[in-house]
C-alpha positions, -999 to +999 in steps of 0.1 A: -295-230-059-277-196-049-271-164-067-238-153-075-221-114-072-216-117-103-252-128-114-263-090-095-234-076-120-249-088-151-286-074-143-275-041-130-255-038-165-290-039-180-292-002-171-273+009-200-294-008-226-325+001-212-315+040-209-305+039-239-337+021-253-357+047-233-344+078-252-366+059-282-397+059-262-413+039-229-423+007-247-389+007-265-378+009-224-397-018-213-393-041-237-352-037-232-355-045-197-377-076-202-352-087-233-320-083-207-338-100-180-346-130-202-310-132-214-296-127-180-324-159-163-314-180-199-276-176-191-279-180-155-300-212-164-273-221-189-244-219-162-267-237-140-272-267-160-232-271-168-223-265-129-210-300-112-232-313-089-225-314-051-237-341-044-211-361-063-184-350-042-161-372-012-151-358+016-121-373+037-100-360+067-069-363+084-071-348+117-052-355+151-068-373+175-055-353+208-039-320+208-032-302+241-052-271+245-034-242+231-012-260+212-014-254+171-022-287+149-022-294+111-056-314+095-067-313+062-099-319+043-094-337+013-124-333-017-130-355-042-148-350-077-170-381-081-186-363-112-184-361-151-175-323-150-150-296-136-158-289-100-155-252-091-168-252-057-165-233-025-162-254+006-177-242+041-165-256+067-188-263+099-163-263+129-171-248+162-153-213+170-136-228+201-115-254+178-097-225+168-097-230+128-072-202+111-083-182+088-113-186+069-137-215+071-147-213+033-121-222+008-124-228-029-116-259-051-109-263-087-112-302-094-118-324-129-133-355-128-120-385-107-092-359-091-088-353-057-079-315-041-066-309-005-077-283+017-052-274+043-065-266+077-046-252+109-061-253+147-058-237+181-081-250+203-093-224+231-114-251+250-108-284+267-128-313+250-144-329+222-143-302+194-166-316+165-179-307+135-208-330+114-214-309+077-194-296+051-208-271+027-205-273-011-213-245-033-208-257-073-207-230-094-211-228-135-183-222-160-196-180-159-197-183-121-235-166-119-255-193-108-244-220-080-257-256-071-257-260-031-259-289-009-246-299+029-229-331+034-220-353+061-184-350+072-181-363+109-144-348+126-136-347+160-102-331+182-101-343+212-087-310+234-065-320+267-055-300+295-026-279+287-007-295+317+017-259+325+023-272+358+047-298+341+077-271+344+074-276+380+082-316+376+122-315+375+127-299+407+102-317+425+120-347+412+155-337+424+140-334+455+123-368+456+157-382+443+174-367+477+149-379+501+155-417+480+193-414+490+201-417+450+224-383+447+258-373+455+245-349+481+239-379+506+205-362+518+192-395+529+156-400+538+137-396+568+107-421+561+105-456+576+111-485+550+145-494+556+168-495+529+204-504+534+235-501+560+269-475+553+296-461+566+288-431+590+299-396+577+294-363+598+260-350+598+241-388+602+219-386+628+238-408+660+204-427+665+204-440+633+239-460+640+236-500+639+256-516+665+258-546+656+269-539+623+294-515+636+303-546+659+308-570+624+327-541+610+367-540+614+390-507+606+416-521+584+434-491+587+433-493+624+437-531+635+414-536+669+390-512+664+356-512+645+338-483+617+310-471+627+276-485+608+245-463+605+212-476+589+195-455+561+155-452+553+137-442+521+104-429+521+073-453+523+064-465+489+031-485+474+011-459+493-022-451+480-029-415+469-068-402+460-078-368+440-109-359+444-117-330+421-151-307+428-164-303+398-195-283+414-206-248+404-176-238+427-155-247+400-168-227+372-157-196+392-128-177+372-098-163+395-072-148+376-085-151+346-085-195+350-113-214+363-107-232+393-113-263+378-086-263+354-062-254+382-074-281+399-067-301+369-032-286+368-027-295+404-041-328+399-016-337+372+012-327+387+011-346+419+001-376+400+031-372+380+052-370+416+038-398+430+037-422+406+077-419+401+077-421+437+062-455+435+032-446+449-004-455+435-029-427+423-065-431+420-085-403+407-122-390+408-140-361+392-170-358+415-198-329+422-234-346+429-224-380+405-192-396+395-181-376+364-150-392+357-125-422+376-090-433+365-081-463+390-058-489+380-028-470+363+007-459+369+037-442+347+030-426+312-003-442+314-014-428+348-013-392+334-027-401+295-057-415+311-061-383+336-060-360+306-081-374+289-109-378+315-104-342+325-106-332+287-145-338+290-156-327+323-164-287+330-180-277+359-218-280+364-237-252+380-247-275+416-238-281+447-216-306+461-233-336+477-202-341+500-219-361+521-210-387+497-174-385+492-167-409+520-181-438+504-161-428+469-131-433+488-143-464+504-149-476+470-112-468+457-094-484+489-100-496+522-063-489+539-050-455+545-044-430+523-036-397+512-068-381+503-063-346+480-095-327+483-097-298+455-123-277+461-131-238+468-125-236+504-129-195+508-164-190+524-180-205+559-210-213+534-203-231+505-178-250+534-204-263+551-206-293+534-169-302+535-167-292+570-193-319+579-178-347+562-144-341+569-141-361+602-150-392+587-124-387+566-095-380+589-104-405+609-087-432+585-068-413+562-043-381+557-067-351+544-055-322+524-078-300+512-063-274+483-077-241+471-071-215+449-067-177+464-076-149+443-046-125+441-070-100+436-079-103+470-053-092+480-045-072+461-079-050+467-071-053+505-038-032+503-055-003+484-065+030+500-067+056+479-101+071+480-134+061+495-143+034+468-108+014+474-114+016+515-150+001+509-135-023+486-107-031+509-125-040+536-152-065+520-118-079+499-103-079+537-136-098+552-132-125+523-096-132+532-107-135+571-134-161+560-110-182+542-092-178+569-118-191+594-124-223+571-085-232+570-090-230+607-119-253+607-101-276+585-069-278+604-091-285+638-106-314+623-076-328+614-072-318+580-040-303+564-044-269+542-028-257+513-044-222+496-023-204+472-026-186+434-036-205+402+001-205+393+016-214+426-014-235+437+004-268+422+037-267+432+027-258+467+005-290+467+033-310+457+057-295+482+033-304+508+034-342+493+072-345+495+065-327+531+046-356+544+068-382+523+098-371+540+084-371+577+072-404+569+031-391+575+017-413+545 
């Protein structure tokens, strides 16, 4: 049972009866206020009783099952009046903040008997993964709206949150360019990996080695009777190669740099040169991995390469522990036994939390191509270039000692035969798939 407003507004009315009944005398007083008080409890009793109950209510919904995070979705919750009387409830809601419900979470419903009232809900998720919500609130209230019947029901929803996948803008152009090093556009930029692929004619600007002479030999000028066209042979990058992510998903990755945790730009990364390789033809195995396995997508290529990725990612946020690196090795042992491109995401900015990584890394390169990507904080750099009073020198100079440290680790990395990529969260997955079509094009994987 809950009290009303209007309940309060009905007992503090009982003022102006018992004033006036006061000018008459104290007992005249007191027996005013006990007479409004027992009409005010008999009416509230009255509304009480006549009030649908809230336990005769169902409660459906329609709600999408993924939504992308930032993105705005429609749902609705759809109450149902089981009951013999007129249903004037208010309906709470119990969603968590992060799915991003509009506007309030209590709305009110006028329902007879056996009919059914909809309840229009918008949402904005503000944070990858499952957003849920178990109970549903309904306050029944009387016909004079002073007393209300209460009671929670179960009303299980779930919105599956995915990453919001930015870096997609980035696709087209990286596409052209894998479409040039194919051979397939009118620019005749042919490749420079080694599969071969076919035998043309040779136009100005082939490289002479590439000419086949015994083609050429096979080949007679029409327009010039005795002699021969010259015959070139023409490569396409190396496809069916193997291509592992590993994504840290240590307490690294909870770190915020420009206002984005390095995980989801890893994620962001991640995506997009999964995207890239798999319309290069190339196979993509992925692994979220801190101290356990957190998530694994193996076995998938095209549209449903990236639909399982997002939603593995849409569960897994950082965890505040180290990296056991010393077991990243066997994970890619596990995933494939021939050589590969192995993409190592992973805060790569400080000799100490490197350590790890640094002592692993040889057994890597040893049997596969390594790149490790991090993110750099612009404001870094930013904080380096300032000098405008004591405070920013200070400032400038410990921002200035950070860069030289990552500095040192790319170092490191590139010694042990590892390949480096460091730029902003923005830039961060482009650059990584640059670097791909880099090592596609000089024929590295």
């Amino acid at each position: 049972m809950a009290l009303t407003g209007r309940f309060a507004l009905l007992v503090a009315l009982g003022v102006i009866p018992v004033v006036a009944a006061g000018l008459a005398g104290a007992p005249a007083a007191w027996l005013a206020l006990v007479g409004w008080l027992a009409v005010a409890l008999g009416a509230g009793v009255l509304d009480l009783s006549l009030a649908a109950s809230p336990r005769r209510v169902a409660l459906t919904r329609e709600l999408p099952d993924r939504v992308r995070l930032g993105e705005m979705v429609e749902g609705s919750l759809a109450v149902r009046n089981l009951g013999t009387r007129m249903l004037r409830a208010t309906v709470r809601d119990g969603w968590d903040p992060s799915a991003g419900l509009a506007g309030a979470n209590r709305a009110p419903v006028v329902a007879p008997p056996g009919e059914r009232r909809r309840i229009p809900q918008s949402f904005s998720p503000w944070r990858r993964g499952d957003r849920r919500t178990d109970q549903v609130t309904v306050r029944s209230a009387g016909p004079l709206g002073l007393w209300s019947r209460q009671a929670t029901l179960a009303a299980p929803g779930r919105i599956r949150v995915l990453p919001p996948f930015h870096s997609r803008v980035h696709l087209p152009a990286r596409l052209t360019r894998l479409r040039e090093l194919d051979g397939r556009t009118p620019l005749l930029i042919r490749g420079q990996g080694t599969e071969f692929d076919s035998i043309r004619e040779y136009v100005r600007g082939d490289d002479v080695r590439s000419i086949d002479w015994r083609a050429t030999a096979r080949r007679n000028d029409p327009e010039a009777p005795g002699s021969m066209r010259l015959m070139v042979r023409t490569w396409r990058p190396e496809r069916d190669r193997r291509i592992v992510i590993v994504a840290d998903t240590s307490r690294t990755a909870a770190a915020r740099i420009a206002d984005e945790p390095r995980l989801d730009t890893s994620y962001e990364a991640s995506l997009l040169l999964a995207a890239l390789a798999s319309h290069a033809g190339d196979r993509v195995d992925f692994l979220a991995y801190d101290r356990r396995l957190r998530g694994r997508v193996h076995g998938s290529s095209g549209p449903e390469l990236l639909a399982r990725m997002v939603d593995t990612m849409a569960g897994i946020d950082a965890e505040l522990i180290e990296a056991d690196w010393a077991a990243v090795p066997a994970q890619v042992r596990r995933v494939t036994s021939r050589h590969a491109l192995v993409v190592l995401l992973t805060a790569a900015d400080a000799p100490g939390s490197a350590r790890g990584l640094l002592s692993v890394l040889p057994q890597l390169t040893t049997r596969h191509t390594v790149i490790v990507a991090s993110v750099a904080d612009p404001g870094l750099i930013a904080a380096s270039r300032a000098r405008g009073d004591l405070d920013e020198t200070y400032a400038a100079a410990a921002a200035e000692r950070a860069l030289l440290d990552g500095a040192r680790v790319e170092a490191a990395i590139r010694r042990l035969g590892g390949l480096t990529v460091r730029a902003a969260p923005q830039q961060l997955p482009p650059a990584l798939a640059d670097l791909y079509l880099e090592l596609k094009a000089s024929g590295r994987l």
